[in-house]
N, C-alpha and C positions, 0 to 999 in steps of 0.2 A: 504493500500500500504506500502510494508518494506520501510527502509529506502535507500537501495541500488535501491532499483527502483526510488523513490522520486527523489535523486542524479543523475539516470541517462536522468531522464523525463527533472528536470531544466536546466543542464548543458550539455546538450545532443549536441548545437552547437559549446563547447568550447571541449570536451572526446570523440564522438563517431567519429570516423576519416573519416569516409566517407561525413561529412558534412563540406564542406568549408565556410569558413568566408571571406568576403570580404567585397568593399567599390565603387563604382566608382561615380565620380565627373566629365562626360564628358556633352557633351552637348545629346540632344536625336538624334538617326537613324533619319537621311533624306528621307530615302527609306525604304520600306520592302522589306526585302530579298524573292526571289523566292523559298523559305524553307516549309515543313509541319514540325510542331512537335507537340508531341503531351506529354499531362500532364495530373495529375489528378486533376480535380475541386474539388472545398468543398463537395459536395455533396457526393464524394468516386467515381463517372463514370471516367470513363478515355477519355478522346477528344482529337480528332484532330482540329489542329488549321493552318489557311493556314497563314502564313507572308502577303502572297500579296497582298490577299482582307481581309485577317481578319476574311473569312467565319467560321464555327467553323462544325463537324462534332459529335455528341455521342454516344458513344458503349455501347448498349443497354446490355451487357452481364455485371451482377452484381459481378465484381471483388471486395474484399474485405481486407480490410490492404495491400495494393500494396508497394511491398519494393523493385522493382527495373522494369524499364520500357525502351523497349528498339528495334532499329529498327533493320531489319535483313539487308544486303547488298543490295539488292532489292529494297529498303524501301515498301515494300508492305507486309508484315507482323510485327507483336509488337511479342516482344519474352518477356513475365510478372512474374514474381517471385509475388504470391499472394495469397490467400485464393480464393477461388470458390467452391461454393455450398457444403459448409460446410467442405469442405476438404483443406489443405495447398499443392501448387506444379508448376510448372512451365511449363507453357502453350506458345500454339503459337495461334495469333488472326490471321486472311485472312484478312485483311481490304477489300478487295472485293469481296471475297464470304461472309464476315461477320459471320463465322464460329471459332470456338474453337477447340482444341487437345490438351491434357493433354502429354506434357513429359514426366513429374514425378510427380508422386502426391501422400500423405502421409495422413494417419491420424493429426490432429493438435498437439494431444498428444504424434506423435512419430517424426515427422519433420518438421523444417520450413527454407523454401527459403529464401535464402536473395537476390542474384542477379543473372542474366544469360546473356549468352549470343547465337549468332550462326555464325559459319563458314562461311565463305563465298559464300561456297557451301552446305549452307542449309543442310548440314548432320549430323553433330556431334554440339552438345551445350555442351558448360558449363558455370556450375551454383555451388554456394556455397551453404551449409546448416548445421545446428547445429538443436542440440535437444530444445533446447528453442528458438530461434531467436534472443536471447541477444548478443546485441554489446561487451560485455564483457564476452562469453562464446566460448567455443571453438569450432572450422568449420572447415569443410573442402573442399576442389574442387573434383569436379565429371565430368566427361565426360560420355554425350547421345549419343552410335551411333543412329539417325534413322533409317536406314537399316537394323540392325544389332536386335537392337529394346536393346542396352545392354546396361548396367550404371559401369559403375570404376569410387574408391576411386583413386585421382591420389595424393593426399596427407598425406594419410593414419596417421597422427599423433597419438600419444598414449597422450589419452588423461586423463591417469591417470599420466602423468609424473608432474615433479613440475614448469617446466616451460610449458605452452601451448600457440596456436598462434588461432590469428582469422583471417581468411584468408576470403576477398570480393574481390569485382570489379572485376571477373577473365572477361578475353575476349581474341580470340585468336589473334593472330600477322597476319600483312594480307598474309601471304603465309600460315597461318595455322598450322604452325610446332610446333609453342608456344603459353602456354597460359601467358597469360602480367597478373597480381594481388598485390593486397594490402597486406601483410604479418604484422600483429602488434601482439608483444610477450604479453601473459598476465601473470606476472608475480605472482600474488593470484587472484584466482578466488575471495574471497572474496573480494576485494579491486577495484572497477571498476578504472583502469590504461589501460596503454600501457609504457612500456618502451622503446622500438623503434617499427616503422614504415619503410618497407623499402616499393618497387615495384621489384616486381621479375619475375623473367621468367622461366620456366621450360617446356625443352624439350619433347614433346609427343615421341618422340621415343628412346630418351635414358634415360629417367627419372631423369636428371640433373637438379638443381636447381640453377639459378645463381642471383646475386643481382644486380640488374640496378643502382637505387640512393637510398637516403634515411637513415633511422637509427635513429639518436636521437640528443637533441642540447646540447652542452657540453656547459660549463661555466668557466670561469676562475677566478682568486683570485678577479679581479675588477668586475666580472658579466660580462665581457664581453663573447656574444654568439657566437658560434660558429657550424657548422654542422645543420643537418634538419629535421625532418621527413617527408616524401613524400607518400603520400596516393590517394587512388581514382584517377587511372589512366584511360588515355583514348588513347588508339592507335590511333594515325591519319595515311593521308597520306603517303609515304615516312620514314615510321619506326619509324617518332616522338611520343613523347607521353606526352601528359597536363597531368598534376595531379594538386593538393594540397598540397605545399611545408610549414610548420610549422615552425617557428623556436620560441624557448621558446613554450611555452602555447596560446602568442598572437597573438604574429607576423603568417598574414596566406596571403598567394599568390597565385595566379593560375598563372600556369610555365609550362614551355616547357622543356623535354629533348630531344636533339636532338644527338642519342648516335652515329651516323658517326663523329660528332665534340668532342661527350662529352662534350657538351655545355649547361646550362641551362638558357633561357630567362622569364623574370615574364611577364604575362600580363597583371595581378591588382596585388596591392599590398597595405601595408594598412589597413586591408580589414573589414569590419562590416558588420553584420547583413546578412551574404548571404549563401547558403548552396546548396551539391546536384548539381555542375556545370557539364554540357553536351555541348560537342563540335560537329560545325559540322568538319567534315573527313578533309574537307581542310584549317580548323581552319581561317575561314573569320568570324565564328560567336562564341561564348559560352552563353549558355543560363542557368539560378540559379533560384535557391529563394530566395526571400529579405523577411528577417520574421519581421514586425514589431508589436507593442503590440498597441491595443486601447481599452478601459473598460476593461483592466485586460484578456483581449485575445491576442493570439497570429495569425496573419493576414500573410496567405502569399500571396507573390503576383511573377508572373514569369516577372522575366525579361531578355531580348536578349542586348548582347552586342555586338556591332562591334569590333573587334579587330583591323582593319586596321584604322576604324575611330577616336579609344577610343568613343564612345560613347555606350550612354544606353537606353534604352527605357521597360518599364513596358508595357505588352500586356496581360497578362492574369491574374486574382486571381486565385491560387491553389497550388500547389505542384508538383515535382516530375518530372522538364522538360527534353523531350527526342532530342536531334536534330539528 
């Protein structure tokens, strides 16, 4: 293993921005929420898991390296950024017919998914991808018609220039019009960084790019911090959006913008050992992984937060929660 991968393997919950850090110190959920979500176990299957009895359901279909998991507006379909049957690409599961479709699917050696999404109206996805899947290499956004059965670069970057961006989380806005995404500059490909972070939005029909929050934390003659990087966004309700707000290297929050106010609210703050948060729409719940180490391994385990409660409760061991 080079050293640049080694670098990005250990410190992967401190550099690669789609993973948030956090902390919480509430008491445990009194209730389960009337929720499914669903994660991946150790094993590498992907399950559904009910909040309210805890029943657990598993997809027999051997998805493999899964890097991004996720419910469609229906919630009766998982729309998966993954390896399958020897191929890298972005599929849609039926949870009810228990059936598979390939979106996009690539040789491993010429693409790999990072994340997807699907419209409201189950027509068009988008999904990011780079030629290696490296958090420090450079992506781009694509839109699926299904209809249409057609794929566009909607970011088209030239990826031989000297600055280049890696572009995740894309999803679109709930009218559809925009897609909401994580934009982080990499300034040498050789050097796994990010210089800023913002969340952006661009236009599906006028191909506008605009910046929501975000960027980079400035420091002043005392160290004092100032500004933030904001990553891994998640559209909710009423046009808001949670992400991952940075400030320094440490400091890591899960925040709310709420762009009619231009207001930003933290939910945790603080934050250790937690990574990978998913909200649900009407942000009553967010759901992480809390990584801890025992005999020299690294243990995840899912845990569901109340937001209205402050509390926390750990309900599943694995990876990768979707609410």
């Amino acid at each position: 293993m080079g050293i640049i991968a080694i670098f990005v393997s250990k410190y992967a919950v401190d550099f690669n921005f789609g993973l948030a850090v956090a902390s919480s110190n509430g008491t445990e959920i009194a209730s389960s929420a009337d929720l499914k979500i669903a994660y991946v176990k150790t094993s590498g299957r992907i399950c559904l898991l009910s909040l309210k009895d805890s029943s657990e359901t598993i997809i027999n279909e051997k998805f493999e390296g899964v890097n991004s998991l996720k419910f469609n507006h229906g919630r009766d379909k998982l729309i998966i950024s993954a390896s399958y049957k020897g191929k890298s690409g972005v599929y849609i599961y039926d949870i009810s017919a228990k059936t598979v479709s390939a979106v996009a699917e690539s040789e491993m050696k010429d693409r790999r998914y990072l994340s997807a999404d699907i419209s409201a109206d189950d027509k068009r996805i988008c999904f990011t991808a780079s030629k290696t899947g490296d958090p420090f290499a450079p992506s781009d956004i694509f839109i699926y018609n299904t209809e249409e059965k057609s794929e566009k670069n909607i970011t088209r970057q030239d990826q031989s220039a000297e600055v280049v961006f890696y572009y995740n989380y894309p999803q679109f806005s709930a009218d559809s019009k925009h897609v909401i995404y994580s934009k982080a500059s990499i300034p040498d490909i050789d050097t796994p960084r990010y210089d800023t972070i913002f969340i952006c939005s661009l236009d599906l029909a006028g191909g506008s790019e605009s910046v929501i929050i975000g960027g980079a934390t400035v420091f002043d003659e005392t160290g004092g911090a100032s500004g933030f990087k904001a990553s891994a966004p998640c559209v909710l309700q009423g046009g808001r959006i949670a992400f991952l707000k940075t400030v320094g290297t440490v400091e890591k929050y899960l925040s709310v913008y709420d762009p009619a106010k231009k207001e930003i609210s933290d939910i945790i703050s603080q934050a250790e050992n937690i990574a990978r948060p998913s909200y649900s729409k009407d942000l009553k719940y967010a759901a992480f992984e809390q990584i801890n180490e025992a005999g020299g391994k690294e243990i995840y385990s899912i845990c569901l937060y109340d937001v209205l409660a402050k509390s926390m409760k750990k309900i599943a061991i694995g990876h990768m929660p979707a609410l």
